[in-house]
Structure formats: structure tokens, C-alpha cells
KEKE-3310 file (N, C-alpha, C; in steps of 0.2 Angstrom, whole numbers, plus 5000, padded with zeros to 4 digits):
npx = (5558:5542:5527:5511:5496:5486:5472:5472:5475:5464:5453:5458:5455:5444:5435:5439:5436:5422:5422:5424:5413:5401:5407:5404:5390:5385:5389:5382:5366:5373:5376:5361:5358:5358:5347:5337:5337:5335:5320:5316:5317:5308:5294:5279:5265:5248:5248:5262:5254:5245:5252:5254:5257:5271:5269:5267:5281:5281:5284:5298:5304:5309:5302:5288:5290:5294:5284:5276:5279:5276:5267:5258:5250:5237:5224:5215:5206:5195:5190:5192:5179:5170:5166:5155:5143:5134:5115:5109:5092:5076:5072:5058:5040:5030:5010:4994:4988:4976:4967:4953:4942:4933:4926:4926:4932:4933:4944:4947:4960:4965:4965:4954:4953:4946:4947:4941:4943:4940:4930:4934:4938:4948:4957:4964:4978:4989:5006:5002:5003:4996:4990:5005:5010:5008:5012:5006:5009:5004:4989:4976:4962:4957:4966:4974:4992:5004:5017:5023:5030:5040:5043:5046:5040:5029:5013:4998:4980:4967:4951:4934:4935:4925:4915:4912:4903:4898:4908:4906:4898:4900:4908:4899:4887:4870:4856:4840:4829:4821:4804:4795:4783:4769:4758:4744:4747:4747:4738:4723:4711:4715:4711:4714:4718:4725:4737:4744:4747:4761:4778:4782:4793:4811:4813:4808:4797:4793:4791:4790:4791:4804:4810:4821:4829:4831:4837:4847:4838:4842:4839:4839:4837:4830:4829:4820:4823:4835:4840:4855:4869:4863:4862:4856:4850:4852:4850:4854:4843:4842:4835:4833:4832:4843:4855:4864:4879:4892:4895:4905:4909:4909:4904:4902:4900:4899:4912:4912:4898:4892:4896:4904:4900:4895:4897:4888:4885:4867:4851:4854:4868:4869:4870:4877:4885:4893:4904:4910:4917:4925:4931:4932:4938:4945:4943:4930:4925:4920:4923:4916:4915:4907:4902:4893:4892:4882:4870:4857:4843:4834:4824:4820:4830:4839:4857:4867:4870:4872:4879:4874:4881:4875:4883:4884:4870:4862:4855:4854:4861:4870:4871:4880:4884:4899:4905:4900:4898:4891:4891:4883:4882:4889:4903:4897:4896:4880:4869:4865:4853:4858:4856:4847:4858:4855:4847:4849:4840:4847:4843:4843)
npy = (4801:4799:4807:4808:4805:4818:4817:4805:4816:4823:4815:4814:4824:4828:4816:4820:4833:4829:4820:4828:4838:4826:4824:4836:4837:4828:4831:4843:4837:4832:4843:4848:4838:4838:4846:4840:4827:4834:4838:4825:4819:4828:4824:4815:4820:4825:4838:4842:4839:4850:4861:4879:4885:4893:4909:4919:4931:4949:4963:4971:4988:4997:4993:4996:5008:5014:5012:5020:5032:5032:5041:5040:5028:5020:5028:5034:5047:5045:5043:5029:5019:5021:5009:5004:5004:4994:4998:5003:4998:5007:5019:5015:5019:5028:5023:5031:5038:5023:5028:5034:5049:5042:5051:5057:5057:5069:5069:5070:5067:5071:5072:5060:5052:5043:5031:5025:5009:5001:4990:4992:4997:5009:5017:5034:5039:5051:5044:5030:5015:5010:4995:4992:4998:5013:5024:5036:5050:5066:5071:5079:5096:5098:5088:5073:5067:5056:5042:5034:5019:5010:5019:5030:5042:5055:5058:5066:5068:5076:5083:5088:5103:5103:5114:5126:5128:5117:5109:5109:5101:5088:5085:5089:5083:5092:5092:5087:5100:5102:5104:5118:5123:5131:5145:5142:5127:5127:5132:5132:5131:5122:5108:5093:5083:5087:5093:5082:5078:5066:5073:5076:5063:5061:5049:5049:5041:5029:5033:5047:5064:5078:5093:5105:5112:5107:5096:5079:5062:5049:5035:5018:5000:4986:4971:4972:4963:4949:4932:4925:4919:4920:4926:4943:4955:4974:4985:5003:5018:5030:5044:5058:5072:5076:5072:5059:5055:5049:5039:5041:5033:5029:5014:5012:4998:4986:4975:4967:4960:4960:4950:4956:4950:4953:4965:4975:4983:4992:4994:5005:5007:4998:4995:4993:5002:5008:5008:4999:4995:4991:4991:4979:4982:4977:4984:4987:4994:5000:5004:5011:5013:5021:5022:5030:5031:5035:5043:5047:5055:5050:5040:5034:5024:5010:5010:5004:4988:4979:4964:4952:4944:4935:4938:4937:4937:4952:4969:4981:4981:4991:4999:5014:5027:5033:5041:5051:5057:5063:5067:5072:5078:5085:5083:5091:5093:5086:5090:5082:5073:5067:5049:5043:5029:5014:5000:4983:4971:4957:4944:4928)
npz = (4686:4683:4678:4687:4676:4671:4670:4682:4691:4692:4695:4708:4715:4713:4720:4732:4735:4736:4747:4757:4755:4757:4772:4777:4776:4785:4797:4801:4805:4817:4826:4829:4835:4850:4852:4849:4856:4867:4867:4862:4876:4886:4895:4889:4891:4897:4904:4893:4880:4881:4881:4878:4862:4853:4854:4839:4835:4840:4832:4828:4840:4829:4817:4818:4822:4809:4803:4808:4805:4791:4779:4770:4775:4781:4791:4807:4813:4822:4837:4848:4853:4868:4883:4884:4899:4910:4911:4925:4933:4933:4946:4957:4951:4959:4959:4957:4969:4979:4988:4994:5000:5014:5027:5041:5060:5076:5086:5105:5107:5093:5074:5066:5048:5037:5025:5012:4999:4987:4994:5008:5021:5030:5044:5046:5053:5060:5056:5054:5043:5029:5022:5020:5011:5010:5020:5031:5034:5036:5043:5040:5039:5025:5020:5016:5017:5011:5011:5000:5002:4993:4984:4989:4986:4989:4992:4991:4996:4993:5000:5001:5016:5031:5038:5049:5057:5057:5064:5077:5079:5077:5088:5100:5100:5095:5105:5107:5111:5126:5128:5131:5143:5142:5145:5146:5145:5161:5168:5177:5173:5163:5154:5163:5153:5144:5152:5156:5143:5131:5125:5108:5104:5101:5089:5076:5066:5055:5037:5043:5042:5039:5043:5034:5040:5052:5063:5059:5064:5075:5080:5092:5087:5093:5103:5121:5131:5134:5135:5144:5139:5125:5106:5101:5091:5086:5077:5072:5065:5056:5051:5040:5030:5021:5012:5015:5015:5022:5037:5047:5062:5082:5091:5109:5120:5135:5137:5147:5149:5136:5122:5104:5089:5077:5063:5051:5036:5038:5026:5020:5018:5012:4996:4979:4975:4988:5001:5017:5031:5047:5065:5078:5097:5110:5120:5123:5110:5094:5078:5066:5048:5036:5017:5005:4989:4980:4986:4997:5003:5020:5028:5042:5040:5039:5048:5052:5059:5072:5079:5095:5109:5124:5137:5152:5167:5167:5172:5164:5151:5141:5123:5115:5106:5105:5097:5079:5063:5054:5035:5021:5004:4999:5005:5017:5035:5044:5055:5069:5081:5094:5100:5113:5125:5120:5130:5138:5145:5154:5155:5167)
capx = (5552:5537:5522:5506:5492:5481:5466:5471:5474:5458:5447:5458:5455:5437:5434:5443:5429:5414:5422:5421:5406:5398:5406:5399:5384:5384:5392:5374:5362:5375:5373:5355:5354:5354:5340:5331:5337:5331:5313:5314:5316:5302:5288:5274:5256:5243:5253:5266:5250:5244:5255:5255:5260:5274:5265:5271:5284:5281:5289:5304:5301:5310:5301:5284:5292:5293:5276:5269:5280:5274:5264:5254:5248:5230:5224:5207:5208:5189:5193:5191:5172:5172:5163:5147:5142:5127:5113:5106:5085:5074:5068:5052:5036:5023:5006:4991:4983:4969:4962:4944:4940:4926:4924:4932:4931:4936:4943:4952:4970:4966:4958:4955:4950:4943:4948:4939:4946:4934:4923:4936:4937:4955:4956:4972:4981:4997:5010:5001:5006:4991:4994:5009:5015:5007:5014:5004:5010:4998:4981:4976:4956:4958:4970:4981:4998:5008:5021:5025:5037:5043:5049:5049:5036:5026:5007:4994:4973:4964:4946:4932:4934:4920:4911:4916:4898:4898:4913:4904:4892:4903:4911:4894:4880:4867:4852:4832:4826:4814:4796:4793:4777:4765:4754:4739:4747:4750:4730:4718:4704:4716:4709:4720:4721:4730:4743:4748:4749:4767:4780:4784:4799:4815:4813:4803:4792:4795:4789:4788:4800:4810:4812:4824:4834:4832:4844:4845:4837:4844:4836:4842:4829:4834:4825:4820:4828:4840:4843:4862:4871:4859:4863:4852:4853:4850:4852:4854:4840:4842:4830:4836:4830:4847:4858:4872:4885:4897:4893:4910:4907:4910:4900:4903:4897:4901:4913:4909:4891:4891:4902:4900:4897:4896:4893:4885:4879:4862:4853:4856:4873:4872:4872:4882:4892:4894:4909:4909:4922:4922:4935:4932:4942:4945:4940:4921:4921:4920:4925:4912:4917:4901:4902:4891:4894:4875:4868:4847:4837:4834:4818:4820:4834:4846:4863:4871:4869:4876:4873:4878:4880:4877:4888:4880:4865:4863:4849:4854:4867:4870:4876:4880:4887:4904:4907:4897:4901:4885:4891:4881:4884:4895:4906:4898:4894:4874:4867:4859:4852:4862:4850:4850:4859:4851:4849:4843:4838:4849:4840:4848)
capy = (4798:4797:4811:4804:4809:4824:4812:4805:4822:4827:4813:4811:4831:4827:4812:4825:4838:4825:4817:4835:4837:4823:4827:4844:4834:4824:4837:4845:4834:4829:4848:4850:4832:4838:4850:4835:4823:4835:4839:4819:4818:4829:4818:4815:4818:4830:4843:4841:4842:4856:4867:4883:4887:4900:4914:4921:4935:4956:4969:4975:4994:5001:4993:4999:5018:5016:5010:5025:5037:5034:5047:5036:5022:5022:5031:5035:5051:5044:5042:5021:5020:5020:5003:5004:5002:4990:5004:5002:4997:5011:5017:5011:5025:5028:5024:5034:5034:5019:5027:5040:5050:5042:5053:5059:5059:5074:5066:5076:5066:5072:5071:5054:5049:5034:5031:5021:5008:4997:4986:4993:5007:5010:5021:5035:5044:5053:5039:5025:5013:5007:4992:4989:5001:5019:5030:5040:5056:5070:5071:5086:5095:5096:5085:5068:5067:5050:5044:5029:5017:5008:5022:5036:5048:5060:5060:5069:5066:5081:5085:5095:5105:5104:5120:5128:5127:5111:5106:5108:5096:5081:5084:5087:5083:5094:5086:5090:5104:5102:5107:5124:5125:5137:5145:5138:5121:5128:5136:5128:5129:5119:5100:5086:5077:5094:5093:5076:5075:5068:5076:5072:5060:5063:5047:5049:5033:5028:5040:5056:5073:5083:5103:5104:5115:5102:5091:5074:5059:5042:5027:5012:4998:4979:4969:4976:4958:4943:4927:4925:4915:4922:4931:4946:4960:4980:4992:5011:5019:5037:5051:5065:5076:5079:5066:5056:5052:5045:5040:5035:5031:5024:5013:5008:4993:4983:4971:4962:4956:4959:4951:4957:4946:4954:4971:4973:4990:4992:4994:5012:5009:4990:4995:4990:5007:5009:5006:4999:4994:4990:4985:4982:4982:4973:4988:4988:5000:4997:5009:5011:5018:5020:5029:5029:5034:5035:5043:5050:5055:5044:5041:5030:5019:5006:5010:4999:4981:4975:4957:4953:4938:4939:4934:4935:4942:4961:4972:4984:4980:4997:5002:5020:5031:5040:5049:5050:5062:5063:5070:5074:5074:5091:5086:5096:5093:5088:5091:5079:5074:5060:5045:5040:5024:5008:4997:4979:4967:4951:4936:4919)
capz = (4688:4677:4683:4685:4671:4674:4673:4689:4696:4694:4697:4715:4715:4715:4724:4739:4737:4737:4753:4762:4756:4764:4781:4782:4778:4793:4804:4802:4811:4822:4830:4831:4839:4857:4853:4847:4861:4874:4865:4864:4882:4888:4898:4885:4896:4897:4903:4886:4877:4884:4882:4871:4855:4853:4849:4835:4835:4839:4826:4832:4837:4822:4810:4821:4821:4800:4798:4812:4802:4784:4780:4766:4780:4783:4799:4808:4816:4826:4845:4851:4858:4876:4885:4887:4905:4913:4914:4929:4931:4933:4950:4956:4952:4965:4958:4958:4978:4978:4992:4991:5007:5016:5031:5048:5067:5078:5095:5109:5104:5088:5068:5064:5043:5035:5018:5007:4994:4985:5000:5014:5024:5034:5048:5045:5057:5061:5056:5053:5037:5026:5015:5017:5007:5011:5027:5034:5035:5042:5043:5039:5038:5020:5017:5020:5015:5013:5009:4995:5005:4991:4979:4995:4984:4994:4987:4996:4994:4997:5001:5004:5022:5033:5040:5053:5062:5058:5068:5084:5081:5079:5097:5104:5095:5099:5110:5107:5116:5131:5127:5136:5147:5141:5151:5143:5149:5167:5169:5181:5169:5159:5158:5164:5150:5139:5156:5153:5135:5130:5122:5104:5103:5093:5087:5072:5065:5049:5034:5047:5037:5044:5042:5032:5043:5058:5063:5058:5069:5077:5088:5091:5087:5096:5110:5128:5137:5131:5140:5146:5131:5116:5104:5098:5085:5088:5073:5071:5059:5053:5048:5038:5024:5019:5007:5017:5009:5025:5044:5052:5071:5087:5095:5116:5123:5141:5136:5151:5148:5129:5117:5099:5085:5068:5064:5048:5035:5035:5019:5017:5015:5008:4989:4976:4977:4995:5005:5022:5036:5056:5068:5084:5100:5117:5126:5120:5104:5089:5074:5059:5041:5030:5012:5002:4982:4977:4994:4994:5010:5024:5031:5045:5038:5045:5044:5055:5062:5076:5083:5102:5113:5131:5143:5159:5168:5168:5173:5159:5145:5137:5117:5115:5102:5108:5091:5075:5059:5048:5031:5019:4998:4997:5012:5023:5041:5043:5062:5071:5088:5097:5101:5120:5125:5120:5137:5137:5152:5153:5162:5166)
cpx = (5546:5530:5516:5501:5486:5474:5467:5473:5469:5452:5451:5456:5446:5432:5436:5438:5424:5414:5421:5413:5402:5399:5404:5392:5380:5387:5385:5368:5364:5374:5369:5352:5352:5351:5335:5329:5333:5323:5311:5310:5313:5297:5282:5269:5253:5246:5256:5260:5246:5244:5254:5257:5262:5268:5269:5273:5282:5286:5291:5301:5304:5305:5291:5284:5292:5286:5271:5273:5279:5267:5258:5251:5240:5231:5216:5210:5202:5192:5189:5184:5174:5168:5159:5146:5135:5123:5108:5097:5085:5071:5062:5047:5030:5018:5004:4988:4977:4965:4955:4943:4932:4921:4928:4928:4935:4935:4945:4959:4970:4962:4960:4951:4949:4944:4944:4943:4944:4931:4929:4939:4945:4955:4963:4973:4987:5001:5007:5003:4999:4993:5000:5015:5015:5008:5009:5006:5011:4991:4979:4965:4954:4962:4975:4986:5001:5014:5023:5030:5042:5049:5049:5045:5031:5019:5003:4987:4968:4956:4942:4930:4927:4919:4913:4909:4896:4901:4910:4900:4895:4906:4905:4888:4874:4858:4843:4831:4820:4809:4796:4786:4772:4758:4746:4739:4746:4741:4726:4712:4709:4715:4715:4722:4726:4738:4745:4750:4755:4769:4783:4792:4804:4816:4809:4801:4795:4790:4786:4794:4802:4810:4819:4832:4835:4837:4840:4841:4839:4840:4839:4835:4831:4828:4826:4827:4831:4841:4852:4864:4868:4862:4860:4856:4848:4854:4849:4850:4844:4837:4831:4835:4837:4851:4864:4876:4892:4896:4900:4909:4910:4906:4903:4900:4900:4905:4912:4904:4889:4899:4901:4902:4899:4894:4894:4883:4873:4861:4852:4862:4876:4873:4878:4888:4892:4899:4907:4915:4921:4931:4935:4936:4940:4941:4933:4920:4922:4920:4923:4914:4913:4903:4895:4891:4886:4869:4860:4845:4835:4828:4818:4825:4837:4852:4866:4867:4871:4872:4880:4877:4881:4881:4886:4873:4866:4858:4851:4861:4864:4874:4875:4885:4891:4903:4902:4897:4896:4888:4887:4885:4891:4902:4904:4894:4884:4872:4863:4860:4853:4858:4851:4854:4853:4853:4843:4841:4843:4846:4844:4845)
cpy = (4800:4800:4807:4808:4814:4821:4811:4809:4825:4824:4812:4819:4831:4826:4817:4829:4834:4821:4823:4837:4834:4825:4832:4841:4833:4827:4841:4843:4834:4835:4851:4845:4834:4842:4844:4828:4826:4836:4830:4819:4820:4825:4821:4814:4823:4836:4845:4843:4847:4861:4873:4884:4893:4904:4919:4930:4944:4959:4970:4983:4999:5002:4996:5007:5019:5015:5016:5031:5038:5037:5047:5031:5026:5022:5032:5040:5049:5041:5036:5022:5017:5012:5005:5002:4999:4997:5001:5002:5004:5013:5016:5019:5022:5027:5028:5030:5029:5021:5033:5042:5048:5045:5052:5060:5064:5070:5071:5073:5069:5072:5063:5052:5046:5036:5027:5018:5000:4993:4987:4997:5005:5016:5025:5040:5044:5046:5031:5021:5008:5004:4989:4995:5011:5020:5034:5046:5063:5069:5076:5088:5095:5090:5078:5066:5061:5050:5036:5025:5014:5015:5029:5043:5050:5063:5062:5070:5070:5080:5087:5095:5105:5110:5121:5127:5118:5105:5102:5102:5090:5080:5083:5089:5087:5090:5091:5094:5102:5106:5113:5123:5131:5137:5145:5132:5123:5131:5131:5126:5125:5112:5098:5084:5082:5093:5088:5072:5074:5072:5073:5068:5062:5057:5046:5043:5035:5032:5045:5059:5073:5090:5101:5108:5112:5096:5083:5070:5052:5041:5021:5007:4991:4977:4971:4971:4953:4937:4927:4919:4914:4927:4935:4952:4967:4983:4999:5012:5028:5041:5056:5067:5078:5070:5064:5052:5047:5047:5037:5038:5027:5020:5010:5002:4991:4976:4966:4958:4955:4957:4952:4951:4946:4961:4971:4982:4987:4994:5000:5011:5000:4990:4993:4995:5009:5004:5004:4994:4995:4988:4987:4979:4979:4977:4990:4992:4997:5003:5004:5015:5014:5025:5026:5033:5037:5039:5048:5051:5051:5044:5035:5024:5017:5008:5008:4994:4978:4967:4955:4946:4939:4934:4931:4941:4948:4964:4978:4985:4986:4998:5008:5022:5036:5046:5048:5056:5060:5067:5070:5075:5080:5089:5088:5091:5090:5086:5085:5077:5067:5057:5045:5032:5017:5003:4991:4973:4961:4948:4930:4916)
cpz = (4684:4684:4682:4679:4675:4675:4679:4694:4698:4697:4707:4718:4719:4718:4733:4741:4738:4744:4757:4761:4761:4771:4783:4780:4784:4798:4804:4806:4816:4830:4830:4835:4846:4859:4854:4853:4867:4874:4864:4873:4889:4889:4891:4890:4892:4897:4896:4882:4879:4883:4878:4866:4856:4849:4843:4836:4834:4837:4832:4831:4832:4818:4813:4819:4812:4801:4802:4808:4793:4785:4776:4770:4783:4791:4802:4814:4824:4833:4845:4854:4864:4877:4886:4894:4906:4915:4919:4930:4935:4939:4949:4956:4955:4961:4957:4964:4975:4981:4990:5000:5007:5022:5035:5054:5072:5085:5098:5109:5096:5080:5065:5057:5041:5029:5016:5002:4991:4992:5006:5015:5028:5038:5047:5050:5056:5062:5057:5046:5036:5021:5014:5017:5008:5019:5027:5037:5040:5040:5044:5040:5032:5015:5019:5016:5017:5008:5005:4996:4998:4985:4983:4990:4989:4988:4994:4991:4999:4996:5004:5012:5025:5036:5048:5059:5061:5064:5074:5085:5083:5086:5101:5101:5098:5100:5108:5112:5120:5129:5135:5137:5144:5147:5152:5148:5157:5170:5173:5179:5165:5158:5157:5158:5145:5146:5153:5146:5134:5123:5115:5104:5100:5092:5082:5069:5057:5043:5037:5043:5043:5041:5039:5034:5049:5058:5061:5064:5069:5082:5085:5092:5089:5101:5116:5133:5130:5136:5138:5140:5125:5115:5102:5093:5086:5080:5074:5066:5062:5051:5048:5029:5022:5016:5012:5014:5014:5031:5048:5059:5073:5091:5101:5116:5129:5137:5141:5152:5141:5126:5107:5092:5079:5070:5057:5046:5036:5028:5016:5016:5013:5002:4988:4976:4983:4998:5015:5027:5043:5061:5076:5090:5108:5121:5126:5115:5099:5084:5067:5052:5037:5024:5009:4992:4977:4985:4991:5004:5015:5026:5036:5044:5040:5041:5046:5059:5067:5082:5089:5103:5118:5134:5150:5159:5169:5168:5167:5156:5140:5131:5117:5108:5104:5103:5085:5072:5051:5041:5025:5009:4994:5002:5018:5028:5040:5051:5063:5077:5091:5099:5110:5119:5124:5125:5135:5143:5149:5158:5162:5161)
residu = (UNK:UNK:UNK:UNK:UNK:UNK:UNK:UNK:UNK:UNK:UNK:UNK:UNK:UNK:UNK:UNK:UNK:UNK:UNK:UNK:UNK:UNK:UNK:UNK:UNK:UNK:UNK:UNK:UNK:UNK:UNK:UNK:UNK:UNK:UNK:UNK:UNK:UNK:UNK:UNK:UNK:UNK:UNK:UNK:UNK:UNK:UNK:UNK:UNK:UNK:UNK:UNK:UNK:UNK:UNK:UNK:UNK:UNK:UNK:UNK:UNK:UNK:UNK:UNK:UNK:UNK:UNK:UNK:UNK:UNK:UNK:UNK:UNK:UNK:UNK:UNK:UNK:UNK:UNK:UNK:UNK:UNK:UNK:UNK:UNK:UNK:UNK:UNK:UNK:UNK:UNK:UNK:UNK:UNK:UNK:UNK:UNK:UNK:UNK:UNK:UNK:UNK:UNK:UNK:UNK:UNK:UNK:UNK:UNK:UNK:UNK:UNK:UNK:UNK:UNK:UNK:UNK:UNK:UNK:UNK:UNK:UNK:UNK:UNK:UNK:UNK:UNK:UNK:UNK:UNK:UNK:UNK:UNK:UNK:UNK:UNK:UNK:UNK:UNK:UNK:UNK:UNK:UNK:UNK:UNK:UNK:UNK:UNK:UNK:UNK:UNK:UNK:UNK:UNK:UNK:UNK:UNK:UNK:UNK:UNK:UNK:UNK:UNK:UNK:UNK:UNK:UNK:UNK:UNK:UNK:UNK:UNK:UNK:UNK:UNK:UNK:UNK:UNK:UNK:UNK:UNK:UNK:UNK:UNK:UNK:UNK:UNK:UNK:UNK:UNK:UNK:UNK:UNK:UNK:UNK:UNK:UNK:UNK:UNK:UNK:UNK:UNK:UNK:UNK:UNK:UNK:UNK:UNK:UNK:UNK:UNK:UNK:UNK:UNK:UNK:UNK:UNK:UNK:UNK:UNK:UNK:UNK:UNK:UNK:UNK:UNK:UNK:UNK:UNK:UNK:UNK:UNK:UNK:UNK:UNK:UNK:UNK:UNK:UNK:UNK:UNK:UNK:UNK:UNK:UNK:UNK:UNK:UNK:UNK:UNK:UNK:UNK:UNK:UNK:UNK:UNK:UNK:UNK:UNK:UNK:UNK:UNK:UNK:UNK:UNK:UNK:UNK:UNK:UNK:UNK:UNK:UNK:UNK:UNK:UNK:UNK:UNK:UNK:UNK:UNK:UNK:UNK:UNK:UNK:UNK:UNK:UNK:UNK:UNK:UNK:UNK:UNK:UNK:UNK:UNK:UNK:UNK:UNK:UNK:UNK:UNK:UNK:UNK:UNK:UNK:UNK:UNK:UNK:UNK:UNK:UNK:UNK:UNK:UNK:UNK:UNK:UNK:UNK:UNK:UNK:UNK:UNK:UNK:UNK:UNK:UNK:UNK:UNK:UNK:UNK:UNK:UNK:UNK:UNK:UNK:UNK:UNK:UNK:UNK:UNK:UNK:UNK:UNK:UNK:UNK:UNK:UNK:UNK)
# end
């Protein structure tokens, strides 16, 4: 039998390799398809697109342990800064006080004083709250102590103590002395008309002194009568050789026959630097704070106004003065001799 040529052994040699070939070709897609068929078969929306991206792949911890164990691999021995925290705003600081002492009243509940703070006076007592914002603390003879609600500081607004003989007066003002009889006046040879001579007033007329050791002097200056629904106006003068510097007072009145109107400084304490304030109350008083920043001698001066409207008939509608606290340009206390009531006829 006749072998074939080695040509045809080699090219059939050939064609056998290039046939496996190909099928390991095609055996290749064929087992990737049903990756591809299932990533087909995923819903295409919003979602699908969406999704994330693998993130890419974390060192194994080997290759980690090499790179923390080489001993040439840059390092920072500086410790990670911490976070910064929100720093919290600043609490709130107390001002400086607005208020100026203007003067004080000695009652029997207790010490009542008048602040001053530009054109208004406030009245402070044991736990009172001025403004808003200032507590009132204590109220001391030199001193009142508050207390700063929004940032809780404790400020205190001291000044000068009054006198110790002073005191007395403001409780009870002392009163002109009765004229002593002389035994001149008292003689039978003495003519009538010496017996009857009156006695000097403690209201002093306008440009009359004063001793300079005597007490000051008040009257009240208004009409005698009123008809029943007018209103009329009575002020307080002054006369005092000594400098006032602040009158805080009370005045009474009959709420029943009088009702008040306006109250009003006079023009001792109408200037451009002078403080003044009032407030008055159902029960017939009225609370006065006068300062004055430029204060001079008074010679019969008005220091207070007050205008009325009457209500009904009254055979004497009376203003009086419960309390009043003459100071003077040091603080201190200045004496003087309490007026009598002012009384006025009402007619129908």
C-alpha cells in the first residue's frame, strides 16, 4: 500500500491545530454570555442609573503591614489637629449705670431715692425694676445697689451721706417759733397800737434774705376761691440763702374735690440742666423729683406748679406737703420751715 506524502501529513497536521483553535475561540464568549445576558436583563430606569460605581478595591492587609513596616516611607510624627468647636458668642456686659442721684425721702416704711436720667426722675426702692432692665436691690444712705437683669451684674451708685442733724428735719420740718411777749409789749403804759402790732410772717416777700443759719422758707401762692368745674393753678416758692441742688416731695390733696391736671417745675428748676419728674396717684399724692445741676440761692422762687380742676363745691379745698428733702449743693440736708396748708373756697 502506497504511504501518503508528508506534505499531506502536515498540511492535515495543520488544518487540525487551526480547527481547535477556533473552538477554544468560540468557547470563550460563550462562557461569559450569562454574565452578559444577566447585566442585559437588569431593568434600565432611574434607579439602574443611579447606581454606584464599584469603588475601587482596599490593599490587602499584607501589602499595608509592608508599606507600615518600611522604615524609608515618609512619616509625620505631628499629632492630627483636633476639630475646631463653634465658639460660643460672648456673654452680655452691664453697661455703665445711666442713673445720677437726685435726692431722697425718709418715710416710716422706709428710705425712698430719686434717680435722675436725662429729663426723668424714677423713684427706687427695696426691689423695684427700673427700665426694664435695672433691679433694684437695696437702697442704702449712701448708697443703691442694682442689679443688671440681662447680664446678672451687680453695680452700685453711691453718694454723698446726709447729716446726721440733718435727718431730723426731713421727718419733721421744723416750724417758726412763736414771738415771745416782752414785758415792754405787756405794760400798761404801753400804747395799743405796740400791743397789736403783727407778728413777722415766715413767708418772706420777694427780695427779703435770710440769715444764713435760718432755715429756708415755703408758701404756697394760688387763688383764695374757684368755681366748681375750673381749673386753677397754685405754686410753691422758696427762699433760701443756701444753693439747692434737689427738692424731692409729696404733695396731698383731696381727691374728692380736687382732681390734678399737670404738675409742672417751676423756673428754679426749669433750666436747660435741671432734671424733673412727678407721678401721681389715685389716693391724692403726688411724688415730685427736682434736681438741679447748676443750682444758686433762691429768693422767693417757684419750684413747683401744680394746676387743679374742681370737682364740686367745698368750703376749703386743701394742698399740703407730707414730705419734702431740701438739699443743698454738697448733699447735705438744708433746714427749713414747712409752709401751712394751702386752702381754697369752692363755689358752684
Amino acid at each position: 500500500m502506497r504511504r501518503p506524502p508528508r506534505i499531506a501529513v502536515l498540511i492535515a497536521a495543520l488544518a487540525g491545530v487551526a480547527i481547535w483553535v477556533a473552538l477554544d475561540f468560540r468557547n470563550q464568549p460563550a462562557a461569559t454570555k450569562p454574565a452578559a445576558s444577566t447585566t442585559a436583563a437588569a431593568p434600565a430606569g432611574p434607579a439602574a442609573r443611579a447606581a454606584p460605581e464599584t469603588p475601587p478595591e482596599i490593599p490587602a492587609r499584607d501589602a499595608l503591614g509592608k508599606i507600615g513596616s518600611d522604615p524609608f516611607s515618609a512619616r509625620s510624627w505631628t499629632p492630627p489637629p483636633k476639630p475646631v468647636a463653634a465658639s460660643a458668642p460672648p456673654p452680655p456686659v452691664a453697661p455703665p449705670l445711666p442713673f445720677r442721684f437726685a435726692g431722697q425721702l425718709h418715710r416710716d416704711s422706709g428710705l425712698e431715692v430719686f434717680l435722675a436720667r436725662g429729663d426723668q426722675i424714677f423713684s427706687a426702692r427695696d426691689g423695684d425694676t427700673l427700665d426694664g432692665q435695672y433691679k433694684v436691690e437695696a437702697v442704702g444712705a449712701t448708697e443703691v445697689s442694682f442689679v443688671h437683669l440681662p447680664s446678672g451684674t451687680r453695680q452700685t451708685l453711691q453718694f454723698i451721706a446726709l447729716r446726721e442733724e440733718g435727718s431730723t428735719a426731713l421727718v419733721q420740718p421744723a416750724r417758726p417759733a412763736k414771738p415771745i411777749a416782752s414785758a415792754a409789749a405787756t405794760s400798761p403804759t404801753q400804747p395799743a397800737a405796740a400791743k397789736q402790732a403783727p407778728t413777722a410772717s415766715p413767708a418772706l416777700s420777694e427780695g427779703a434774705s435770710l440769715d444764713k443759719t435760718g432755715p429756708a422758707q415755703l408758701r404756697w401762692d394760688g387763688p383764695a376761691s374757684a368755681r366748681a368745674g375750673a381749673s386753677f393753678k397754685v405754686s410753691l416758692r422758696v427762699t433760701s440763702s443756701e444753693q439747692i441742688r434737689a427738692a424731692p416731695m409729696q404733695v396731698r390733696f383731696d381727691p374728692a374735690v380736687l382732681e390734678s391736671v399737670s404738675v409742672q417745675p417751676g423756673g428754679y428748676f426749669g433750666a436747660a440742666k435741671s432734671a424733673f419728674g412727678y407721678r401721681v396717684n389715685t389716693d391724692g399724692s403726688i411724688f415730685v423729683g427736682a434736681s438741679n445741676q447748676t443750682p444758686a440761692p433762691a429768693s422767693d422762687a417757684e419750684i413747683l406748679v401744680l394746676t387743679f380742676k374742681t370737682i364740686r363745691p367745698a368750703a376749703a379745698a386743701e394742698i399740703s406737703i407730707a414730705s419734702l428733702n431740701l438739699q443743698g449743693a454738697a448733699g447735705r440736708a438744708i433746714n427749713y420751715s414747712s409752709p401751712s396748708p394751702f386752702k381754697t373756697t369752692i363755689t358752684p
